[in-house]
C-alpha distance (Angstrom), angle and dihedral (degrees) to the residues before:
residue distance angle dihedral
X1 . . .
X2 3.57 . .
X3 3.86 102.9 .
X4 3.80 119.6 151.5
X5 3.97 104.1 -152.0
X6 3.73 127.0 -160.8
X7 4.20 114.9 -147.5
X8 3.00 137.1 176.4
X9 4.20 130.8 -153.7
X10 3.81 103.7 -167.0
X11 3.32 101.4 -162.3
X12 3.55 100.6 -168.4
X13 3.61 90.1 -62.6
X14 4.38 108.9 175.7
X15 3.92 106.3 -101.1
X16 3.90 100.3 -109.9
X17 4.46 85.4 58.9
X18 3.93 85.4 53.3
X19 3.96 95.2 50.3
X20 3.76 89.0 48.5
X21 3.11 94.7 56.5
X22 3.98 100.1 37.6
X23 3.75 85.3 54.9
X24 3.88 95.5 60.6
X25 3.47 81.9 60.5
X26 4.13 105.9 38.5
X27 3.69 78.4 51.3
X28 4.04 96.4 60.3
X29 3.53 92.4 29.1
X30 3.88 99.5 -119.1
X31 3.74 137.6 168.6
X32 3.82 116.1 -114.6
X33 3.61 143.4 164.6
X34 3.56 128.2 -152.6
X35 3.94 130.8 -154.0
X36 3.94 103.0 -152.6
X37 3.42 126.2 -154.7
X38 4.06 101.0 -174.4
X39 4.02 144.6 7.3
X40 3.44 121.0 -102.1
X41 4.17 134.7 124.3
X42 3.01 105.6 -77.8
X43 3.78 96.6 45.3
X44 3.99 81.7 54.3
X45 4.12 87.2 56.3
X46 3.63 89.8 55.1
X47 3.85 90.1 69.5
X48 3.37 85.8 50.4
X49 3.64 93.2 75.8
X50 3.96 93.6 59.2
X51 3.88 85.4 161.8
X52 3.78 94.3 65.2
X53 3.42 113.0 15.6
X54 3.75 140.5 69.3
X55 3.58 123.3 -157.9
X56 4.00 116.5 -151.2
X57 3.66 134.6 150.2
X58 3.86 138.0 -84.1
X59 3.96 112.0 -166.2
X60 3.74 127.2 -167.0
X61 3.97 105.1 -152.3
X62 3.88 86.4 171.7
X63 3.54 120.3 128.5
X64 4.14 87.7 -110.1
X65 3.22 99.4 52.6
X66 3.88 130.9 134.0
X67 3.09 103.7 -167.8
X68 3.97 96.3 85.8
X69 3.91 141.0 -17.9
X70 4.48 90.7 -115.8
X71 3.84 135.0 9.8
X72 3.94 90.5 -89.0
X73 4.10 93.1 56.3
X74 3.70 89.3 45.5
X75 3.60 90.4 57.2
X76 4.10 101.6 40.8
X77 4.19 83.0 45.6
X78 3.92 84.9 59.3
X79 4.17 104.2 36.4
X80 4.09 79.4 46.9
X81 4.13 81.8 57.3
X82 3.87 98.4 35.2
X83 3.83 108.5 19.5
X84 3.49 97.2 170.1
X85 3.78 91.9 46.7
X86 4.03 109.1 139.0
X87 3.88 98.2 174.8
X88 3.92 142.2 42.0
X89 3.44 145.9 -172.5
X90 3.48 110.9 -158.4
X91 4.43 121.5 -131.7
X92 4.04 107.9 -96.5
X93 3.73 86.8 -8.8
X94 3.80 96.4 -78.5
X95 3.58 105.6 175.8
X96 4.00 149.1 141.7
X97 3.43 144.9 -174.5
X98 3.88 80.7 -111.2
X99 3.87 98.1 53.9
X100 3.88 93.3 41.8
X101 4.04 85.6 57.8
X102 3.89 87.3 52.1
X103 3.97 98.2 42.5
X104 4.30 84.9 50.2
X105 4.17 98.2 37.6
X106 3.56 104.7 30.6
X107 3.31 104.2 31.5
X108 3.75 106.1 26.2
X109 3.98 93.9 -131.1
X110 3.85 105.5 156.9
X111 3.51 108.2 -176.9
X112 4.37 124.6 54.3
X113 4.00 124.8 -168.0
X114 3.67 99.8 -177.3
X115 3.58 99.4 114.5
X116 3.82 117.0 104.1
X117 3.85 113.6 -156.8
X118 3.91 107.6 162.7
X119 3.41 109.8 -136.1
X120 3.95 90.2 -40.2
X121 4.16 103.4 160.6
X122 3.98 124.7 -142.1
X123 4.11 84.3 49.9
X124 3.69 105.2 164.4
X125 4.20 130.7 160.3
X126 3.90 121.4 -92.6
X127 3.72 121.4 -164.7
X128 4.18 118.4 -129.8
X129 3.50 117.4 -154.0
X130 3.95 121.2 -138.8
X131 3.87 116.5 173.0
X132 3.56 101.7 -55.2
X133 3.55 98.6 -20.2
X134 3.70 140.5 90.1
X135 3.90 135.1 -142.6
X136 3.71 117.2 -163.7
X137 4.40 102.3 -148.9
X138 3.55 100.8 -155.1
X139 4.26 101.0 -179.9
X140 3.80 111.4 -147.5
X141 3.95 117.4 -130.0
X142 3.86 107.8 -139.7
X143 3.67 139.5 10.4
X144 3.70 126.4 -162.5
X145 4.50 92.2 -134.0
X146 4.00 84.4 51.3
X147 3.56 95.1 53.2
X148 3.94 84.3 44.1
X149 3.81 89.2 60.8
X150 3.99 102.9 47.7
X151 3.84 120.5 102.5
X152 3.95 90.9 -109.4
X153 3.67 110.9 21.8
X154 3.66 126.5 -161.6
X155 3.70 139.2 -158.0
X156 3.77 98.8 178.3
X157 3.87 105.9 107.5
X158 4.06 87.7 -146.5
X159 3.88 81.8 69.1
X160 3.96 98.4 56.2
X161 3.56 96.7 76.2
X162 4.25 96.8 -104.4
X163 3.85 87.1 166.3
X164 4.07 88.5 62.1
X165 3.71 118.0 115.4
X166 4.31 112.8 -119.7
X167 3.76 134.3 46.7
X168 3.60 123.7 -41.7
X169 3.83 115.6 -157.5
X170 3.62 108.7 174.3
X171 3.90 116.8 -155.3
X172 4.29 120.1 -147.3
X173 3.60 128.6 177.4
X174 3.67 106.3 -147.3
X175 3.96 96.2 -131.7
X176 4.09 85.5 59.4
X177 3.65 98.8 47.6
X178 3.87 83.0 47.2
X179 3.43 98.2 50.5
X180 4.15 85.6 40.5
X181 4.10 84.5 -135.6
X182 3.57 124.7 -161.6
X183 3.92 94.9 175.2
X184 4.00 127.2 4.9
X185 3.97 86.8 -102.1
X186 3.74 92.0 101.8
X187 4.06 91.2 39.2
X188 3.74 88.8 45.3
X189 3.79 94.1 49.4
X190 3.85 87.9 51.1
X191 3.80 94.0 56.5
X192 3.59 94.6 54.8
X193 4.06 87.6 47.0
X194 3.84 89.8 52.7
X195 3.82 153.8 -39.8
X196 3.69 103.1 -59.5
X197 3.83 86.6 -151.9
X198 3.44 93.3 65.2
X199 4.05 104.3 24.7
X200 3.83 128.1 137.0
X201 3.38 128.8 -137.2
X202 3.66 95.7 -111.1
X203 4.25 89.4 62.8
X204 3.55 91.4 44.9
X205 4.02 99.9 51.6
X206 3.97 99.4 77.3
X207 3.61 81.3 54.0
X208 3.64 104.9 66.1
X209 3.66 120.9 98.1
X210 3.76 128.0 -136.6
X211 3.65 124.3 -136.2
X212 3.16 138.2 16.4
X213 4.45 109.3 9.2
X214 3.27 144.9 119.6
X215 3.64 96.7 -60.9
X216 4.02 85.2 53.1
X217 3.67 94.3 49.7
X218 4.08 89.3 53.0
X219 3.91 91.2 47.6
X220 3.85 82.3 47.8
X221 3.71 93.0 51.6
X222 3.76 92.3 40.3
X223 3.85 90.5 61.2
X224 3.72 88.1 44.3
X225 3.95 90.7 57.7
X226 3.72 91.4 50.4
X227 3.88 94.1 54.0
X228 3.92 95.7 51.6
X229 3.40 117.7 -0.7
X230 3.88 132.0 31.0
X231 3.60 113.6 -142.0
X232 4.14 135.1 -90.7
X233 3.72 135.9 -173.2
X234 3.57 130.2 -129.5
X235 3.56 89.0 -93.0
X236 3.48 91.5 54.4
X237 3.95 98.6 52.8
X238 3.71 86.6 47.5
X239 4.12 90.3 50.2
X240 4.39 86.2 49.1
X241 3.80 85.1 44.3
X242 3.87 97.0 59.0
X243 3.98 91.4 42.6
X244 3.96 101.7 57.7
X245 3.78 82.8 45.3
């Protein structure tokens, strides 16, 4: 399995980020999925595009969240959102054995992204078994905050090892790839500008970098999925998965 996967962890990103960025993919025609973290309209266009995009679900299980007063409320808040949701990536990859048993029994989730292997090759799904149920793990190869945080970072996609063997599930948050960071600087001089959550795009313009970014590095990758691949979804990596079983 040689995949390359396009996600998405919203975040809570402010609805006219999220079209941006769902455009630069309408445009090209690609496969995404996107973890949301909240309702709102243009979260409800997404679905629209039933073609191209997958909707799953992005938790916050963190003591600050808002999303719910305990794991369980967190979880019915989201299925409310996304009731046909069939994977998640959980917020700052909080996880346990214990939630992964709820997301698979209670809530009938089959499919978990919440395993960060950085650029590790010969990535492939494994299934873990709770009562009756099953999880597919699929880790996810890259993210654009982990690449922030390494001593040299890079946002060339000839430096993310492409010619690796395994899956390759990239993971954006829309407010990076629309700010096209290359550090948090420009995210981190936003915040003290204004609530991200509720930003316009007048605050967030002086932000944006130019050249090369994270926004760069998905037009890059975009390209690179035209040439060779075509694009899937999580779902659709799980569905290839179960066949050459």
């Amino acid at each position: 399995m040689n995949d390359i996967v396009i996600t998405f962890d919203v975040d809570w990103a402010p609805d006219f980020v999220i079209r941006r960025v769902a455009n630069i993919l309408i445009e090209r025609g690609i496969k995404a999925t996107w973890f949301i973290t909240h309702d709102s309209p243009a979260i409800r266009e997404l679905s629209e595009y039933l073609d191209l995009f997958e909707i799953g679900i992005h938790p916050n299980f963190m003591p600050e969240t808002t999303q719910g007063k305990n794991y369980q409320e967190v979880m019915e808040h989201l299925m409310k959102i996304a009731p046909r949701a069939k994977s998640v990536r959980t917020h700052g990859l909080f996880q346990s054995s214990s939630i992964m048993k709820m997301m698979a029994v209670d809530f009938g989730l089959g499919i978990d992204v919440s395993i960060y292997l950085r650029e590790v090759p010969h990535i492939i799904p494994f299934e873990a078994y709770y009562d009756n149920k099953i999880l597919l793990r699929i880790p996810y190869f890259w993210t654009e905050d982990g690449e922030m945080y390494k001593p040299e970072p890079s946002f060339l996609l000839r430096d993310k090892g492409m010619s690796l063997q395994g899956l390759k599930i990239f993971a954006f948050h829309p407010i990076h790839v629309y700010l096209n960071s290359r550090n948090m600087n420009n995210y981190n001089s936003l915040k003290h500008r204004c609530d991200i959550r509720n930003c316009t795009e007048k605050e967030v313009e002086p932000c944006i970098n130019e050249g090369v970014g994270t926004k760069s590095l998905l037009q890059e990758l975009i390209r690179c999925i035209c040439r060779f691949k075509g694009s899937k979804t999580i779902s659709d990596i799980a569905i290839q998965w179960k066949n050459l079983k």
